[in-house]
N, C-alpha and C positions, 0 to 999 in steps of 0.2 A: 809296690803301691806308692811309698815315695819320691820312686824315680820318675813314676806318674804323674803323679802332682806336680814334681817341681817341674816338669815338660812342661805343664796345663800352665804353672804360675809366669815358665817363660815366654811360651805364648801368647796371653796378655799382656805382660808389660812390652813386647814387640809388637802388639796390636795400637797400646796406646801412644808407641812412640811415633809411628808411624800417622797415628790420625793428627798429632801434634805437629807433622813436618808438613801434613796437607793443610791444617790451618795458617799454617804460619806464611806458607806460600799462598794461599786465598789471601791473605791480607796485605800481603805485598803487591799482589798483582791487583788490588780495589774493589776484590770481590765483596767483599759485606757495606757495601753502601759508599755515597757520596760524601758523606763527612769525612771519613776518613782519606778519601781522594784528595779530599779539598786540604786538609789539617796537612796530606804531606806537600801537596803543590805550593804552600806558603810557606813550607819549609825551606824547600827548596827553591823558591823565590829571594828569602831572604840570604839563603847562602848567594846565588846567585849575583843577587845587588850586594855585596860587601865585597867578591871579588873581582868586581867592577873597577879598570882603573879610576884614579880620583882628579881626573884632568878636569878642568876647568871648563870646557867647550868638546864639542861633539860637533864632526859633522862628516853627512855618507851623501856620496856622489856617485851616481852609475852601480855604488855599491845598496737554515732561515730562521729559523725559532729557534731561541735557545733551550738547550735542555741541562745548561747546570751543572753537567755531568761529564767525567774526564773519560775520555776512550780506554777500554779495557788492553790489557796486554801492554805492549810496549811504550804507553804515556803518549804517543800522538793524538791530534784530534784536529780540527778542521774549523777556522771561523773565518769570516769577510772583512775585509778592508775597503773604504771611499775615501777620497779623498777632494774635496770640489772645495770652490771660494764664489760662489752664485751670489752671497750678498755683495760681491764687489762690481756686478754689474749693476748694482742697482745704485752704488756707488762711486761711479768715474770719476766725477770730480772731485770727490774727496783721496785721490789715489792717486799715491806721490808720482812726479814727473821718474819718466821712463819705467815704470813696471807696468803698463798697458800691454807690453810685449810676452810679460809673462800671464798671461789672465788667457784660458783659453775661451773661446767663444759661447761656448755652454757654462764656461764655470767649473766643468770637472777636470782635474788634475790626473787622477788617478779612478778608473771605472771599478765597481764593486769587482774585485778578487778575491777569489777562494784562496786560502793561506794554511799550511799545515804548520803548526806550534806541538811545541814539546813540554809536558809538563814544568811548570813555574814560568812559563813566560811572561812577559806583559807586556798589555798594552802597546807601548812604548817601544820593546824588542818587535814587536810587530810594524810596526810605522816604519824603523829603521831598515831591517830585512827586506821590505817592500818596495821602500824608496830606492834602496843600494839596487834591485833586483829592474826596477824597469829606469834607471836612469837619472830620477829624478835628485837634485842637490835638496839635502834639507839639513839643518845647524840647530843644534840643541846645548843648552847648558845643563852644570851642574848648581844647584841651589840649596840650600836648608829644607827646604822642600819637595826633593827630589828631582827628575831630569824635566829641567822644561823647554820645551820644544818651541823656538822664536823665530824661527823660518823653516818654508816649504817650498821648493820651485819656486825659490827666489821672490819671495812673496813673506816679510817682515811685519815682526810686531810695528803698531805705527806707521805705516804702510798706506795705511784706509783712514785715518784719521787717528787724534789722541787714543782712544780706546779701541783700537781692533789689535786685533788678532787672532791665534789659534785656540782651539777647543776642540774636544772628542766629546764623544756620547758613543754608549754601550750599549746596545736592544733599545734605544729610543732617548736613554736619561744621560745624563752629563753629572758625572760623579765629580767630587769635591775635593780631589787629591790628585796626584799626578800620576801622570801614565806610566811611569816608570813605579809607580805602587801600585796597580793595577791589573791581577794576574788574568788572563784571558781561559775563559770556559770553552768547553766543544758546543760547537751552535752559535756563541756569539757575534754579533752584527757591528762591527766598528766603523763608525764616520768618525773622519776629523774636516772640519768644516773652520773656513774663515770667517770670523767675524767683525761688520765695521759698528760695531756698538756691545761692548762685553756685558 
């Protein structure tokens, strides 16, 4: 009778270690909800951007709905990049001698492209990836304020007048920090767009 029991007692604690190693692996893999996707993507974001070298300047040459929600399984997921400077046709004559050459006739630089990212990317690691991947030169620095991006296809801050330059917007809105703080969701719609009036 006691050899019974203690079979019965080792059974359950084999029961409950087992249901402890499939929670533990649902959670890693993002099964109980997007918060917790999200709380580890900015962890690892922030690892990410610290071991980022700390040079000074940055620049790569040749090198639909959002759902909020990070791809299950192996942390990939899928969002769109544009890239266009349409308000500089509307402003030639404020756009410095010789960059006419770089302004494409429509404006768009870069056509919306589907982009696969990996948990903690941003923004910003998007831009760059994209640029390096279809040719286009673009130069970024480092700032107190994270990495800011002051050229694209040859197309600079001041460029279009005292106040142009570049800016992103995210599913329609233009957030208040930089793109390199800025972790990219599966679904998200990224434009970076020139502007000659900030």
């Amino acid at each position: 009778m006691k050899k019974r029991t203690f079979n019965i007692i080792i059974v359950l604690l084999a029961a409950v270690i087992v249901a402890c190693g499939i929670m533990a692996i649902g959670t890693m893999k993002g099964w109980f909800g997007s918060e917790e996707s999200e709380a580890r993507e900015q962890t690892v974001a922030t690892e990410a951007q610290t071991e980022e070298p700390a040079s000074d300047e940055e620049t790569a040459t040749g090198e639909e709905a959002a759902t909020g929600e990070e791809t299950s399984g192996d942390g990939i997921g899928t969002c769109t990049i544009t890239i266009q400077c349409k308000s500089v046709l509307k402003n030639m004559d404020k756009l410095s001698e010789g960059k006419a050459k770089y302004i494409p006739s429509n404006g768009v630089i870069l056509a919306t492209s589907t982009i696969e990212f990996r948990s903690g990317e941003t923004v910003y690691d998007i831009l760059k990836r994209s640029c390096s991947a279809a040719g286009i030169p673009m130069s970024a620095r480092k700032s107190s304020m994270g990495t800011y991006v002051e050229g694209i296809n040859n197309l600079f801050e001041f460029d279009c007048g005292g106040t142009s330059g570049w800016l992103y917007s995210v599913n329609g809105s233009e957030p208040n920090h930089s793109s390199s703080a800025h972790n990219v969701k599966n679904g998200d719609r990224i434009v970076w767009h020139y502007t000659c009036s900030k």
